[in-house]
TIVOKOL-494173 format. One record per residue (C-alpha): z, x, y. Coordinates in nm, 2 decimals, m for minus. Each point is the difference from the previous one (the first is absolute). Example, Ala and Ser with C-alpha at 12.3 -4.5 7.8 and 13.67 -1.06 7.14 Angstrom:
% residues 2
+--------+--------+--------+
!      z !      x !      y !
+--------+--------+--------+
!   0.78 !   1.23 !  m0.45 !
!  m0.07 !   0.14 !   0.34 !
+--------+--------+--------+
END
This chain:
% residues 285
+--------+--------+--------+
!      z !      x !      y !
+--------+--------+--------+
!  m1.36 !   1.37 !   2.04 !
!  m0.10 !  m0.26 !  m0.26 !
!  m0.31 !  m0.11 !   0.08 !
!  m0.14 !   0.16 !  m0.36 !
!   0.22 !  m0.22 !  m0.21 !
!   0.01 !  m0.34 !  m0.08 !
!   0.36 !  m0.05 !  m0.09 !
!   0.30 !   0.16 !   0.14 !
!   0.26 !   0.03 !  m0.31 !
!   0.35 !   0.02 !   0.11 !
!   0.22 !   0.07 !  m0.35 !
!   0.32 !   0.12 !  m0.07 !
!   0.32 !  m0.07 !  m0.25 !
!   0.20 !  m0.28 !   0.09 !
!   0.23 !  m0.02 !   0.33 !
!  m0.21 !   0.29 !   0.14 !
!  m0.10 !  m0.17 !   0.34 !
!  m0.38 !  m0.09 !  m0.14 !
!   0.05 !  m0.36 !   0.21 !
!   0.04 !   0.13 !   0.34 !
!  m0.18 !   0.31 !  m0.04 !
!  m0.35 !  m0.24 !  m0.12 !
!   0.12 !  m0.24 !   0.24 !
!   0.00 !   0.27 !   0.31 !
!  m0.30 !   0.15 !  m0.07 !
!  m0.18 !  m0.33 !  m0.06 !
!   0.08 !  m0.08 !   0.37 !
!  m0.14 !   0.32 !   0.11 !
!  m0.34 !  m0.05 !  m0.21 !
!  m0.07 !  m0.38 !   0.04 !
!   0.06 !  m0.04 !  m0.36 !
!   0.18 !  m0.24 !  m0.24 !
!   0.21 !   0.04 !  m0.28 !
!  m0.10 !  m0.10 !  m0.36 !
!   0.32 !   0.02 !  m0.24 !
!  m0.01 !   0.20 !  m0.33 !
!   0.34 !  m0.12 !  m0.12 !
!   0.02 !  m0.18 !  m0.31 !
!   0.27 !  m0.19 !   0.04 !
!  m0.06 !  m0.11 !   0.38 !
!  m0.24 !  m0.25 !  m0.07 !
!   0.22 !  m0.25 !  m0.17 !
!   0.18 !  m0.30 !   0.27 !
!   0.34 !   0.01 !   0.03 !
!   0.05 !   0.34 !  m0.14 !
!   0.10 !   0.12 !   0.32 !
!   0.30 !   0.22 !   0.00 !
!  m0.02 !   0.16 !  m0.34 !
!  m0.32 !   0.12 !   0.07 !
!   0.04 !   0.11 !   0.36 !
!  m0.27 !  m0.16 !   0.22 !
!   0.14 !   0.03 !   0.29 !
!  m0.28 !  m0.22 !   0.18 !
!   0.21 !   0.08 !   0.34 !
!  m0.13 !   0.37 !   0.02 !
!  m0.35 !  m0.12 !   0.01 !
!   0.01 !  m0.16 !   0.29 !
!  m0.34 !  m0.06 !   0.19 !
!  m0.17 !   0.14 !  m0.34 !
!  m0.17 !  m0.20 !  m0.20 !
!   0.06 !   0.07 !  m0.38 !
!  m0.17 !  m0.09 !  m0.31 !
!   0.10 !  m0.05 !  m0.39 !
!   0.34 !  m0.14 !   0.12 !
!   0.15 !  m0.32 !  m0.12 !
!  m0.34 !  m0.05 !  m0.21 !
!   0.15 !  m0.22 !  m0.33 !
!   0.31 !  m0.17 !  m0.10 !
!   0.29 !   0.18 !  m0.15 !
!   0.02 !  m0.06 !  m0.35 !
!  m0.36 !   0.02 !  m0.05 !
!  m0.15 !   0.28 !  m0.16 !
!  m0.23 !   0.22 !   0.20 !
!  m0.21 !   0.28 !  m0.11 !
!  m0.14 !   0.34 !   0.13 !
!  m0.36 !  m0.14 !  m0.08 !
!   0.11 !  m0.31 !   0.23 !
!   0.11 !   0.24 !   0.24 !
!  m0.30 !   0.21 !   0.00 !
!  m0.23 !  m0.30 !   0.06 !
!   0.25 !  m0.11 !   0.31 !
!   0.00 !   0.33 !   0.13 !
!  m0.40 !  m0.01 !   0.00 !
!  m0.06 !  m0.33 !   0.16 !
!   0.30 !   0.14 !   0.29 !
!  m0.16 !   0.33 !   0.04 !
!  m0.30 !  m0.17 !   0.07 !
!   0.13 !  m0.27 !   0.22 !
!   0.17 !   0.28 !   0.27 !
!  m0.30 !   0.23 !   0.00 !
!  m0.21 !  m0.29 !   0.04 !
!   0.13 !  m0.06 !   0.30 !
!   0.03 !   0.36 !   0.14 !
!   0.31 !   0.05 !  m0.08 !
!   0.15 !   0.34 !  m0.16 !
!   0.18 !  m0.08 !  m0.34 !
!   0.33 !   0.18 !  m0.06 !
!   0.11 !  m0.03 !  m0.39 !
!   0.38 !   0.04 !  m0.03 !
!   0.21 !   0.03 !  m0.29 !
!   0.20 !   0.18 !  m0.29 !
!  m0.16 !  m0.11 !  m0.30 !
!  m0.22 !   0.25 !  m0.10 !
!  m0.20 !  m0.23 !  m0.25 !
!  m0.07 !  m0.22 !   0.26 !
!  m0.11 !   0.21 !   0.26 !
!  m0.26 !   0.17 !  m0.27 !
!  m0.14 !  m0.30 !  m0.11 !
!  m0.08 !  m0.09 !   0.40 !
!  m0.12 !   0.32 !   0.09 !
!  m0.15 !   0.17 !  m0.35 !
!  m0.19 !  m0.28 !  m0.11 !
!   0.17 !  m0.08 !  m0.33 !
!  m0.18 !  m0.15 !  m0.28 !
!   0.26 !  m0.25 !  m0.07 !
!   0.00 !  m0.30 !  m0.26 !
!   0.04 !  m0.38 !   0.04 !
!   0.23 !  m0.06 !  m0.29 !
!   0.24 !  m0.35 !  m0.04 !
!   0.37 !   0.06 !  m0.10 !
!   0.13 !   0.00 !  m0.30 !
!   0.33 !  m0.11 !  m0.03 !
!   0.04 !  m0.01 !  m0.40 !
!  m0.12 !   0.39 !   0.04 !
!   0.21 !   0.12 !   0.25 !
!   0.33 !  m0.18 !  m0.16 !
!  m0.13 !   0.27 !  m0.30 !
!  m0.03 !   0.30 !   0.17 !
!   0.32 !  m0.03 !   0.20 !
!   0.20 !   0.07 !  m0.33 !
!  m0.23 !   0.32 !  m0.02 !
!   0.21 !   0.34 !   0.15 !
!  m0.20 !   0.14 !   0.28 !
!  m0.10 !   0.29 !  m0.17 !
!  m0.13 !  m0.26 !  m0.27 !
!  m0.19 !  m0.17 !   0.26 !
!  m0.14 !   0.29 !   0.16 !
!  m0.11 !   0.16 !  m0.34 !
!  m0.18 !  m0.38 !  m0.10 !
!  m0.17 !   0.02 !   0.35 !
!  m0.14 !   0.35 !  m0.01 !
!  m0.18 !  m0.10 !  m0.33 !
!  m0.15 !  m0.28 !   0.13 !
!  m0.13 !   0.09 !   0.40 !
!  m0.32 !   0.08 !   0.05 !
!  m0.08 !   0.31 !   0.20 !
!  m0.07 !  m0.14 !   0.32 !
!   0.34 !  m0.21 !   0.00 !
!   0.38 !   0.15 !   0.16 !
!   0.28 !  m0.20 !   0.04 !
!   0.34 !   0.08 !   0.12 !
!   0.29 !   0.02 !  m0.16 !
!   0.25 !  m0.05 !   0.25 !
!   0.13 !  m0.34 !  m0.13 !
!  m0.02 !  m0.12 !  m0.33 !
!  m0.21 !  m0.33 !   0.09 !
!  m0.30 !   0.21 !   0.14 !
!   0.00 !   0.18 !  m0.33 !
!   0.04 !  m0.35 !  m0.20 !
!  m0.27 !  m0.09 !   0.25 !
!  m0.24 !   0.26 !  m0.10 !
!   0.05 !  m0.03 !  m0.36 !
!  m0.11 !  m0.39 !   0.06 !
!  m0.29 !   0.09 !   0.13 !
!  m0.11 !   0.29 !  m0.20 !
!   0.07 !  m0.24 !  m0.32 !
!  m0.19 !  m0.28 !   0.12 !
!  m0.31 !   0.23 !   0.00 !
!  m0.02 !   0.09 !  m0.27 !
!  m0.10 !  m0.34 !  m0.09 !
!  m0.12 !  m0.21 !   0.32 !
!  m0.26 !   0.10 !   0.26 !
!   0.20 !   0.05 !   0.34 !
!  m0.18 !  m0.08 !   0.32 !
!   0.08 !   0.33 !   0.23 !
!   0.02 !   0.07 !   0.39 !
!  m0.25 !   0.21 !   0.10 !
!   0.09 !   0.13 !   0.40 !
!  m0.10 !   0.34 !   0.17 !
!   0.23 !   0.24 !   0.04 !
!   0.09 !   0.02 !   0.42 !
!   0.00 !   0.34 !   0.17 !
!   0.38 !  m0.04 !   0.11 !
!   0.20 !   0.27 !   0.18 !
!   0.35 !   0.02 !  m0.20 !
!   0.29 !   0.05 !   0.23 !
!   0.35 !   0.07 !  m0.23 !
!   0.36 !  m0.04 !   0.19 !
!   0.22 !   0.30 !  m0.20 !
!   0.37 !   0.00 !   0.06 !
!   0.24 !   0.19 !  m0.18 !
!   0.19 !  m0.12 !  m0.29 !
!   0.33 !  m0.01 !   0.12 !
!  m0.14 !  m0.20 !   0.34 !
!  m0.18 !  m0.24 !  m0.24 !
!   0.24 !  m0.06 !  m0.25 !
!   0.27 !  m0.05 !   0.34 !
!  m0.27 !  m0.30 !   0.13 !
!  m0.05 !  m0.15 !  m0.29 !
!   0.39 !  m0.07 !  m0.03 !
!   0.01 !  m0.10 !   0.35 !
!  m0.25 !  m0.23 !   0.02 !
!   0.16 !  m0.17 !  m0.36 !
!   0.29 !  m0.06 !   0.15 !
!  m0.20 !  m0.13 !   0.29 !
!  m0.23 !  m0.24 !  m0.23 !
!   0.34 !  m0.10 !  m0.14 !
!   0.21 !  m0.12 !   0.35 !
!  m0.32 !  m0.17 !   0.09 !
!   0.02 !  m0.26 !  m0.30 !
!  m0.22 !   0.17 !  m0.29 !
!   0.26 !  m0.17 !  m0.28 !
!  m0.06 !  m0.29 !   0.16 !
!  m0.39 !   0.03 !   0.00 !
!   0.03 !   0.02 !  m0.32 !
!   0.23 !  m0.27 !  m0.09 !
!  m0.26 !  m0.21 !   0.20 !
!  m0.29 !   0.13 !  m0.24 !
!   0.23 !  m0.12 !  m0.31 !
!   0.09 !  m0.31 !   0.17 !
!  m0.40 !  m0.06 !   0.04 !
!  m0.06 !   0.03 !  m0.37 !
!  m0.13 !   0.36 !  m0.04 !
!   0.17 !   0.12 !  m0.34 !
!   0.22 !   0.30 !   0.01 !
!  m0.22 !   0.20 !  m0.24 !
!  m0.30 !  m0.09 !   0.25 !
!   0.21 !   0.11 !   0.29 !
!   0.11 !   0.30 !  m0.18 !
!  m0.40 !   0.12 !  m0.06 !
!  m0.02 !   0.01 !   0.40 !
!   0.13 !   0.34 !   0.00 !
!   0.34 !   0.16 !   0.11 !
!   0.19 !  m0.21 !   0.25 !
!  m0.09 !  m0.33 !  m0.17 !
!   0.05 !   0.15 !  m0.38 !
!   0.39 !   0.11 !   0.12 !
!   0.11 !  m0.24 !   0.19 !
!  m0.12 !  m0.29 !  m0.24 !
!   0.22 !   0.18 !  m0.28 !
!   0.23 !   0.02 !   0.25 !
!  m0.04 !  m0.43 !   0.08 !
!  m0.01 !  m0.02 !  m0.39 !
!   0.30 !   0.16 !  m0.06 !
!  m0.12 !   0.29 !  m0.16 !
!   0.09 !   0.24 !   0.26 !
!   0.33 !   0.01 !   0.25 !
!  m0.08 !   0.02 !   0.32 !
!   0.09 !   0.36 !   0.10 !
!  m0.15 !   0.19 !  m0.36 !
!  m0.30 !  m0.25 !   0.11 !
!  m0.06 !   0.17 !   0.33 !
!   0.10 !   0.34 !  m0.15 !
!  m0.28 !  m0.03 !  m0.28 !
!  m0.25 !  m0.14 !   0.22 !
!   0.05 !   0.28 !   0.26 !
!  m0.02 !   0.26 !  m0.26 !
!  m0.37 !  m0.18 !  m0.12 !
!  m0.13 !  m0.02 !   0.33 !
!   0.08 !   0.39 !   0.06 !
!  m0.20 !   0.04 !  m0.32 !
!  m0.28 !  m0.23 !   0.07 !
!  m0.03 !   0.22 !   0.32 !
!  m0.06 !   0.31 !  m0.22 !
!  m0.26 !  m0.19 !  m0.23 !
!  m0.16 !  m0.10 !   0.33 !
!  m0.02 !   0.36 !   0.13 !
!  m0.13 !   0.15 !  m0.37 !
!  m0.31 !  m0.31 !   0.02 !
!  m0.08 !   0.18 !   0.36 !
!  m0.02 !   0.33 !  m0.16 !
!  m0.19 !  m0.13 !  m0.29 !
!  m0.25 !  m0.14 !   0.28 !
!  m0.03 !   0.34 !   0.16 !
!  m0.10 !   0.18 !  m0.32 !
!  m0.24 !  m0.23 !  m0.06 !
!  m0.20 !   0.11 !   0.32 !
!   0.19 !  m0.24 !   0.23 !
!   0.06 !   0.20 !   0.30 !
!   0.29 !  m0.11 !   0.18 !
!   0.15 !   0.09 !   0.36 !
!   0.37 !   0.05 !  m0.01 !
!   0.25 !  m0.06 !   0.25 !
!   0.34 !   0.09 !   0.02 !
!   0.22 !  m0.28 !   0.14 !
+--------+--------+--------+
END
C-alpha cells in the first residue's frame, strides 16, 4: 500500500490521536517513528509537551530527547537531524513513519526546505519583542526573500525569521540543501467540539501527573522564566503561573483557551499545505 513512498506522514492538530495512530501502523509496516514535534526534543520537557514514551512501546522512535532544555534549537538543526535519522532507518530496511503537529517541521523534512544556518541574536530579538505583531509581520514581509515562509503561530518563530532574514542582508549564510521525499500524508480530523473536549481533558491530565512540578524542576535547574516561557504554551503559563504572574485557576483557564487556538493555527498550516499541492489523506477519528 506504500511501497511507492518513502515516508509515511502522520499529521494532525494537537490531542488528535497522531501517537498511537503512527505508532499502530508502524507495527503493521515494520517501520519506525521519526518525531516532527518541536518541542519534543528537549530532556526533561516531558509532560508539557506530551511525549508519552509509554505508547510507543516496542517502537523505536527518533528526534526525541535530542538536546538539553534550555538550549536553543532550530528548524535548520532539526532538518539536518531528521536527514541523518531518515537515513539511518531506511538504511537498514526499515519503513520511516514521520509523526507530528508542527507543520513547519514536517515541511522542512519532507519538502526539502532551503533553510539557513544563522547564530542567535539576542540584542536583536530583545528589539523586536517591543515591536506589535502586526509591526513584526509588516518588517518581515519587506525583508523575505521569495523562496522563504515562516509561520506565524508564536511570536518567537516570527522574531526568529526576522533574525534570519536581517542577517542576510549582510552575512553569507551557509544553507541545507536535502531532496524533497515522496511521502504519503495521512491527516487525523476530528471535530471541533471533540478536539477542543481532549485537549481540556488531557490538561487536566498533564496537570494531576505533576506538570507544575516539571516545571518548578526546570526553574530550580537554572532555565530562566523568560527562556521557559519561549518553549511554547504549557511552559509559558505555568511559569507565569510559578512567577506569580498568573493565579492558578485564570492560569489553566488562559492556557486552555491558547491551546484550543493553537489547534486552529495547526489545522489552517494543514490547509495552507494542501493548496500548495500537498495532497493529504483525511481521516475522521
Amino acid at each position: 500500500m506504500y511501497d511507492d513512498y518513502q515516508l509515511i506522514c502522520v499529521l494532525g492538530p494537537t490531542a488528535c490521536g497522531k501517537t498511537r495512530y503512527a505508532v499502530d501502523l508502524a507495527r503493521r509496516i515494520g517501520g519506525e517513528i521519526l518525531s516532527a514535534d518541536s518541542r519534543q526534543v528537549y530532556r526533561g520537557m516531558d509532560i508539557g509537551t506530551g511525549k508519552d514514551l509509554a505508547d510507543y512501546g516496542e517502537i523505536p522512535y527518533h528526534l526525541i530527547d535530542i538536546v538539553d532544555a534550555g538550549e536553543k534549537y532550530n528548524i535548520f538543526e532539526y532538518q539536518k537531524d531528521f536527514e541523518k535519522a531518515f537515513l539511518d532507518v531506511t538504511s537498514r530496511g526499515r519503513r520511516a513513519v514521520l509523526c507530528g503537529g508542527s507543520g513547519l517541521y514536517i515541511e522542512a523534512a519532507t519538502c526539502g526546505y532551503y533553510l539557513p544556518d544563522v547564530p542567535a541574536n539576542p540584542q536583536l530579538r530583545a528589539e523586536l519583542s517591543l515591536l506589535s505583531q502586526e509591526e513584526l509581520e509588516a518588517k518581515y514581509e519587506s525583508l523575505r526573500k521569495p523562496h522563504n515562509r515562516t509561520d506565524y503561530d508564536t511570536r518567537q518563530r516570527l522574531i526568529r525569521a526576522l533574525e534570519i532574514a536581517i542577517y542576510e542582508e549582510s552575512h553569507p549564510v551557509q544553507r541545507t540543501s536535502y531532496l524533497p521525499k515522496r511521502t504519503k500524508y495521512i491527516g487525523l480530523e476530528v471535530s471541533r467540539e471533540v478536539r477542543n473536549s481532549r485537549i481540556d481533558a488531557r490538561l487536566k491530565a498533564r496537570l494531576d501527573a505533576g506538570m507544575v512540578e516539571e516545571v518548578r524542576r526546570l526553574l530550580d535547574s537554572g532555565i530562566a522564566p523568560e527562556d521557559l516561557i519561549y518553549y511554547g504554551l504549557e511552559y509559558k503559563f505555568v511559569t507565569l503561573y510559578l512567577t506569580g504572574v498568573l493565579p492558578f485557576d485564570l492560569m489553566v483557564e488562559k492556557l486552555q483557551t491558547a491551546i484550543h487556538q493553537f489547534a486552529k493555527r495547526q489545522m489552517t498550516w494543514f490547509r495552507g499545505m494542501e493548496r500548495r499541492g500537498i495532497e493529504i489523506e483525511w481521516i475522521k477519528i
